[in-house]
N, CA, C and O of each residue as an XYZ file, in Angstrom:
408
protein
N      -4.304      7.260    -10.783
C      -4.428      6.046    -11.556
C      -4.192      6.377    -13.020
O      -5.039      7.018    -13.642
N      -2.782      5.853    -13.736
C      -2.807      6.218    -14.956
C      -3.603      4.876    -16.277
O      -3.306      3.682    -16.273
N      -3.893      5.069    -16.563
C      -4.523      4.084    -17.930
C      -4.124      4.404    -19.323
O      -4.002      5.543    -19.774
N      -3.912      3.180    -20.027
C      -3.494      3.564    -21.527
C      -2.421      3.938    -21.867
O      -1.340      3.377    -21.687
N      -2.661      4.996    -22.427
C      -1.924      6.389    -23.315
C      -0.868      7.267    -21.845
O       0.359      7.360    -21.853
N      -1.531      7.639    -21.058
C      -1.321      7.937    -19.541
C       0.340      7.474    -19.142
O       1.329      8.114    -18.785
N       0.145      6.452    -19.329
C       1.669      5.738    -19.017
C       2.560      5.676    -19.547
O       3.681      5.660    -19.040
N       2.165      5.598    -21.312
C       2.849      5.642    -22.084
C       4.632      7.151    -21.951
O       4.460      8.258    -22.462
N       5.548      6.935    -21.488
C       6.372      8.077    -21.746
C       7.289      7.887    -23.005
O       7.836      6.936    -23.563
N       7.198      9.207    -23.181
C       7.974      9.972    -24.365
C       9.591     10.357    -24.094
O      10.023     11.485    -23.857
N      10.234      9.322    -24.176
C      12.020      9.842    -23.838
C      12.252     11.202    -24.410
O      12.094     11.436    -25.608
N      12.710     12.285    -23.349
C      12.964     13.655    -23.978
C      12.337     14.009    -24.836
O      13.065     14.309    -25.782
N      10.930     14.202    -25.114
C      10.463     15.154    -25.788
C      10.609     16.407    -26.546
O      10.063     16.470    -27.648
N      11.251     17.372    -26.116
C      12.042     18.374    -26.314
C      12.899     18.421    -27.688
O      12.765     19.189    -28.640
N      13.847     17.336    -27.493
C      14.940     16.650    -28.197
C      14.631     16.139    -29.376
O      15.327     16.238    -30.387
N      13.341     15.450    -29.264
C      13.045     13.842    -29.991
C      11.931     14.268    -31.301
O      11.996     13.828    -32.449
N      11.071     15.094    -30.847
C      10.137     15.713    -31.458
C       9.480     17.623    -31.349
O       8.640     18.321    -31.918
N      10.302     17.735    -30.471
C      10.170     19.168    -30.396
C       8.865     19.636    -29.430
O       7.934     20.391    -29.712
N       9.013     19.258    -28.790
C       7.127     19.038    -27.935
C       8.003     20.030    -26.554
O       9.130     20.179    -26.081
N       6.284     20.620    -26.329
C       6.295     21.348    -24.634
C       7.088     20.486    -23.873
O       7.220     19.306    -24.196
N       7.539     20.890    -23.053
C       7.776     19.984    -21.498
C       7.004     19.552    -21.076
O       7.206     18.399    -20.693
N       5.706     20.102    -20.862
C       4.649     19.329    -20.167
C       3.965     18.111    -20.899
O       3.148     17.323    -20.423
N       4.587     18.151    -22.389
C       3.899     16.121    -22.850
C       4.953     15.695    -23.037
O       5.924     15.846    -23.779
N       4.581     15.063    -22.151
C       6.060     14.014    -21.619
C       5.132     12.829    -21.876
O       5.708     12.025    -22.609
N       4.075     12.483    -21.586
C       2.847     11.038    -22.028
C       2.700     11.395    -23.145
O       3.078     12.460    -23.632
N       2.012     10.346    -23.767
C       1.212     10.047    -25.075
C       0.002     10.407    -24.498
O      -0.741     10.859    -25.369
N      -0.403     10.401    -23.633
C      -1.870     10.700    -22.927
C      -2.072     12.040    -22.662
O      -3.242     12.407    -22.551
N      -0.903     13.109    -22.496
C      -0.826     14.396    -22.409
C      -1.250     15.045    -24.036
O      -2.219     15.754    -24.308
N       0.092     14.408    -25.196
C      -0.470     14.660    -26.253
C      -1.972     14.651    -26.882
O      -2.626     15.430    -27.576
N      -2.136     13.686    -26.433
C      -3.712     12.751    -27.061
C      -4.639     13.918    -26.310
O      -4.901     14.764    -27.166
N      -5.295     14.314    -24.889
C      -5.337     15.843    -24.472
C      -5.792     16.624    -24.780
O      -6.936     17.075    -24.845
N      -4.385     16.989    -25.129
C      -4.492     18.510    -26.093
C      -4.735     18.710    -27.229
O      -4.878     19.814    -27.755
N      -4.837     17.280    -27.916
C      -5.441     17.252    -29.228
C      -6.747     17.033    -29.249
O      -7.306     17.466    -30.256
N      -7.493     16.441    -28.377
C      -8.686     16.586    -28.223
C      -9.558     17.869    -28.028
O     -10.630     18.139    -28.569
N      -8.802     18.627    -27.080
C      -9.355     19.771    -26.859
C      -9.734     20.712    -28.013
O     -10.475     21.690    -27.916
N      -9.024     20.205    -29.284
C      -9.171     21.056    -30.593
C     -10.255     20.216    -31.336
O     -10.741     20.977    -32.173
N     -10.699     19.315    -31.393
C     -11.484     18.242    -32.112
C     -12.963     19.051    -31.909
O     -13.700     19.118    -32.893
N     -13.291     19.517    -30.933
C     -14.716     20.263    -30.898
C     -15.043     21.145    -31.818
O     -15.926     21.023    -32.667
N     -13.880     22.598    -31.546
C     -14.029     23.754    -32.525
C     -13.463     23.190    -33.919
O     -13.097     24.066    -34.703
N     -13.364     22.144    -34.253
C     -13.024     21.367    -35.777
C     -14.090     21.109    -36.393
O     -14.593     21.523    -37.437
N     -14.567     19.887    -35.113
C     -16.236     19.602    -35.866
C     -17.407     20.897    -35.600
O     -18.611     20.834    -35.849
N     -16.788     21.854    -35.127
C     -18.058     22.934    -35.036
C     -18.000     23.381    -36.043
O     -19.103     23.428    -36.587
N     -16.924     23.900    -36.814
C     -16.392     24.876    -37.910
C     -16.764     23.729    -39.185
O     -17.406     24.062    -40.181
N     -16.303     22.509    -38.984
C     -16.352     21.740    -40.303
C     -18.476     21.783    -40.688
O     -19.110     21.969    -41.727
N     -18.944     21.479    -39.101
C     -20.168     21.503    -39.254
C     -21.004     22.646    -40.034
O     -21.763     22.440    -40.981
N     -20.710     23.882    -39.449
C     -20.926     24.897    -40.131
C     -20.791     25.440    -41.779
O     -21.644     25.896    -42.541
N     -19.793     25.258    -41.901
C     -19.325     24.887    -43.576
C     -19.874     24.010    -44.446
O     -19.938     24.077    -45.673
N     -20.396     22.900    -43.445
C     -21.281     21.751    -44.154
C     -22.975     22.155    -44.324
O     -23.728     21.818    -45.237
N     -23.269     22.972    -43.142
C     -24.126     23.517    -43.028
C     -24.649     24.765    -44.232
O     -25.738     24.838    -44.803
N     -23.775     25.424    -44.323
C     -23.926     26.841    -45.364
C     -23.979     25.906    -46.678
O     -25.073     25.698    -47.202
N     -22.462     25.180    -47.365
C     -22.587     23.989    -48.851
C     -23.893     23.745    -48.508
O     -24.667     24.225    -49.337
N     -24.512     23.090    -47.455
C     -25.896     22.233    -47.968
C     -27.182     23.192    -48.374
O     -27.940     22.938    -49.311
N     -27.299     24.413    -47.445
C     -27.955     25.368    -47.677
C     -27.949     25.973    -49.164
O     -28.831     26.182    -49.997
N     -26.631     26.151    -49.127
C     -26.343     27.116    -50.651
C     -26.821     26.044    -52.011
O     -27.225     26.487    -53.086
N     -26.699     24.812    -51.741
C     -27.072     23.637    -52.429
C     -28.655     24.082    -52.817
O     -29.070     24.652    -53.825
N     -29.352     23.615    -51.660
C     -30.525     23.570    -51.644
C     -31.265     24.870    -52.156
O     -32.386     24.716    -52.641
N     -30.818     25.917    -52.097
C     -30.930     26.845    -52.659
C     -30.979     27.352    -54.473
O     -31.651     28.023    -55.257
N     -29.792     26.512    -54.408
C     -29.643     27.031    -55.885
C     -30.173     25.357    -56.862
O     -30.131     25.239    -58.086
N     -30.615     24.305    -55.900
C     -30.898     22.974    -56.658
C     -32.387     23.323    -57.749
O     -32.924     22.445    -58.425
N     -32.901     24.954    -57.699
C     -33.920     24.975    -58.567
C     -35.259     23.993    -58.577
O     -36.075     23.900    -59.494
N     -35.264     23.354    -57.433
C     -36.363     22.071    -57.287
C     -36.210     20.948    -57.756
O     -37.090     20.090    -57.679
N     -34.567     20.673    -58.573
C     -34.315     19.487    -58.811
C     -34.332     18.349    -57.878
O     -33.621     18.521    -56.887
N     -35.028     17.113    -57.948
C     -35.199     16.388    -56.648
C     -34.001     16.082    -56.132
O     -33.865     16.270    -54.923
N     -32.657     15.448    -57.046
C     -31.715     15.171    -56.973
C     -31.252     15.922    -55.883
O     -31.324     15.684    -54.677
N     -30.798     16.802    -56.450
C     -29.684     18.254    -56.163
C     -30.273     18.134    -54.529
O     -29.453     17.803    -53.673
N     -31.749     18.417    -54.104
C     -32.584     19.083    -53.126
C     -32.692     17.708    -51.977
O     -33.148     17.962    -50.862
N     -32.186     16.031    -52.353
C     -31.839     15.081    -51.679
C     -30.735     14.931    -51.181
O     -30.648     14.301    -50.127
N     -29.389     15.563    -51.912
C     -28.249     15.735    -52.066
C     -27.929     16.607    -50.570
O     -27.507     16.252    -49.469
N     -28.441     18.161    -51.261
C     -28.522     19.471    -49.833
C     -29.083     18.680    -48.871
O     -28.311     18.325    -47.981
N     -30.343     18.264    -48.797
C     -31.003     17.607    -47.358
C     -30.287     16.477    -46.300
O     -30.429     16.492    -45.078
N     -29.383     15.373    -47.174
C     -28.850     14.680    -46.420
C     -27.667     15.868    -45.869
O     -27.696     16.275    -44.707
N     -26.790     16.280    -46.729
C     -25.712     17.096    -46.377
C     -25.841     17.678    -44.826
O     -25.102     17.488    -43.860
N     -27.118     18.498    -44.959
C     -27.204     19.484    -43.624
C     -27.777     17.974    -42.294
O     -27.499     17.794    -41.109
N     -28.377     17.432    -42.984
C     -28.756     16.252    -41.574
C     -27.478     15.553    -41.181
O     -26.954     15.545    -40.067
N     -26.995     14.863    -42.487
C     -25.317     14.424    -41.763
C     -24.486     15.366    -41.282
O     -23.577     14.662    -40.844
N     -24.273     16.143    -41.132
C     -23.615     16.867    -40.398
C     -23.847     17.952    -39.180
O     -22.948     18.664    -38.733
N     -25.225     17.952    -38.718
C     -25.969     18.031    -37.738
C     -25.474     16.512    -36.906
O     -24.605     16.525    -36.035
N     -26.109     15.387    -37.298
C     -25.833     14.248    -36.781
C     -24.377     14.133    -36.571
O     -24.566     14.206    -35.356
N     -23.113     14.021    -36.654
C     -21.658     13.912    -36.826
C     -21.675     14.951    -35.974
O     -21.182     14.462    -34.958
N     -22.051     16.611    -35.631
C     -21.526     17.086    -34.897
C     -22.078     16.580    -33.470
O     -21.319     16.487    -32.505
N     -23.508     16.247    -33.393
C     -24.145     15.540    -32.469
C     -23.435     14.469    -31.646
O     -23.447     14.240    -30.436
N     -22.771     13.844    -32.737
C     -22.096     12.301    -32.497
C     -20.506     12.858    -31.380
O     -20.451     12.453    -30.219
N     -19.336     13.803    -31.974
C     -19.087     14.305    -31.108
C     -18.907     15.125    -29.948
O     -18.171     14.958    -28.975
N     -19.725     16.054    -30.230
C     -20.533     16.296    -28.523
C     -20.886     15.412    -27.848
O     -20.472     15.414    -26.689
N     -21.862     14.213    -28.330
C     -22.127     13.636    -27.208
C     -20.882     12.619    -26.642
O     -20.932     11.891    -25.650
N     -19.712     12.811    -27.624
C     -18.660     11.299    -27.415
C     -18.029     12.421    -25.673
O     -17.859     12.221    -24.471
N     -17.944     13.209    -26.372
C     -17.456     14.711    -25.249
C     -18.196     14.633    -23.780
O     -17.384     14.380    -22.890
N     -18.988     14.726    -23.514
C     -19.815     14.425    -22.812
C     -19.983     13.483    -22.011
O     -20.181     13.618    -20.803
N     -19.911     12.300    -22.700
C     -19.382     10.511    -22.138
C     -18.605     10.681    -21.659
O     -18.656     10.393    -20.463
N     -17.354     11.245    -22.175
C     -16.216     11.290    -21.581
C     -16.013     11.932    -20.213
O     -15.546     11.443    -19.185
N     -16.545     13.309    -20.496
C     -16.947     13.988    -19.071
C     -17.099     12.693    -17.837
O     -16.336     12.255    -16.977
N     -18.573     12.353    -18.292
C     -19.309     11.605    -17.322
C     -18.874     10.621    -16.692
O     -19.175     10.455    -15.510
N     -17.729      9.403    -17.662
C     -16.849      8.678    -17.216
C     -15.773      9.340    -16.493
O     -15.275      8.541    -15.699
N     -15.205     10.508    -16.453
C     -14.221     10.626    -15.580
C     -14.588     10.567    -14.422
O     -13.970      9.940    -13.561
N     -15.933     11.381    -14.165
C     -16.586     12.118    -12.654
C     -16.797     10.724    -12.173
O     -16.442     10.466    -11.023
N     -17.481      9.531    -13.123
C     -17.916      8.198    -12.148
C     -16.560      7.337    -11.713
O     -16.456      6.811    -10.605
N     -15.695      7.280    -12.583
C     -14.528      6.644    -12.477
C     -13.294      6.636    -11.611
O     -12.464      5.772    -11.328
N     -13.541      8.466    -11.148
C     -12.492      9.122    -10.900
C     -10.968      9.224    -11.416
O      -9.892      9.104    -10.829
N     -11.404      9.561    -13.089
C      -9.591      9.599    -13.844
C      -9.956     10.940    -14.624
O     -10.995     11.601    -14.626
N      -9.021     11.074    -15.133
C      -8.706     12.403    -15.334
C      -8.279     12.119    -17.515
O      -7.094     12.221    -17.832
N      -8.797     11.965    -18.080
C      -8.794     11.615    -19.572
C      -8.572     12.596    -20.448
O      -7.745     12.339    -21.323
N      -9.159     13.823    -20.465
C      -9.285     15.370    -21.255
C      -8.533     15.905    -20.176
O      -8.256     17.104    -20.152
């Protein structure tokens, strides 16, 4: 059962945009770009994580500065939260649905 993106084909790929053989869909592309979106928001998280730390660190007890670091490291705890769990859904909808999405 294809849906969406799935159906969508890409005339010669190869030719047209320079792509694998195997994304021949827009749903193939879409995929394999997902599969990178995790270790993005892990790495972006992390980075957000250390700035907020190093923030909070050097904010000297300024309340400002030390509100500033605190949201930093919670929003981006939360945002990586947000896609894991979108990851996850997704999982769960394929297994109930039976389609194949990631």
């Amino acid at each position: 059962m294809k849906l969406f993106a799935q159906g969508v084909k890409i005339p010669n790929p190869q030719k047209t945009i320079g792509l694998k053989p195997e994304f021949t869909t827009l749903g193939a592309i879409i995929s394999e770009a997902l599969k990178y979106v995790l270790v993005i928001g892990g790495l972006s998280m992390f980075a957000m994580l250390l700035f907020g730390g190093f923030t909070l660190l050097t904010s000297s007890g300024e309340a400002a500065k030390v509100k500033e670091a605190t949201d930093r490291i919670v929003f981006s705890i939360v945002g990586f939260l947000i896609i894991f769990a979108s990851y996850w859904i997704v999982q769960i909808v394929e297994i109930i649905l039976g389609l194949q999405i990631l």
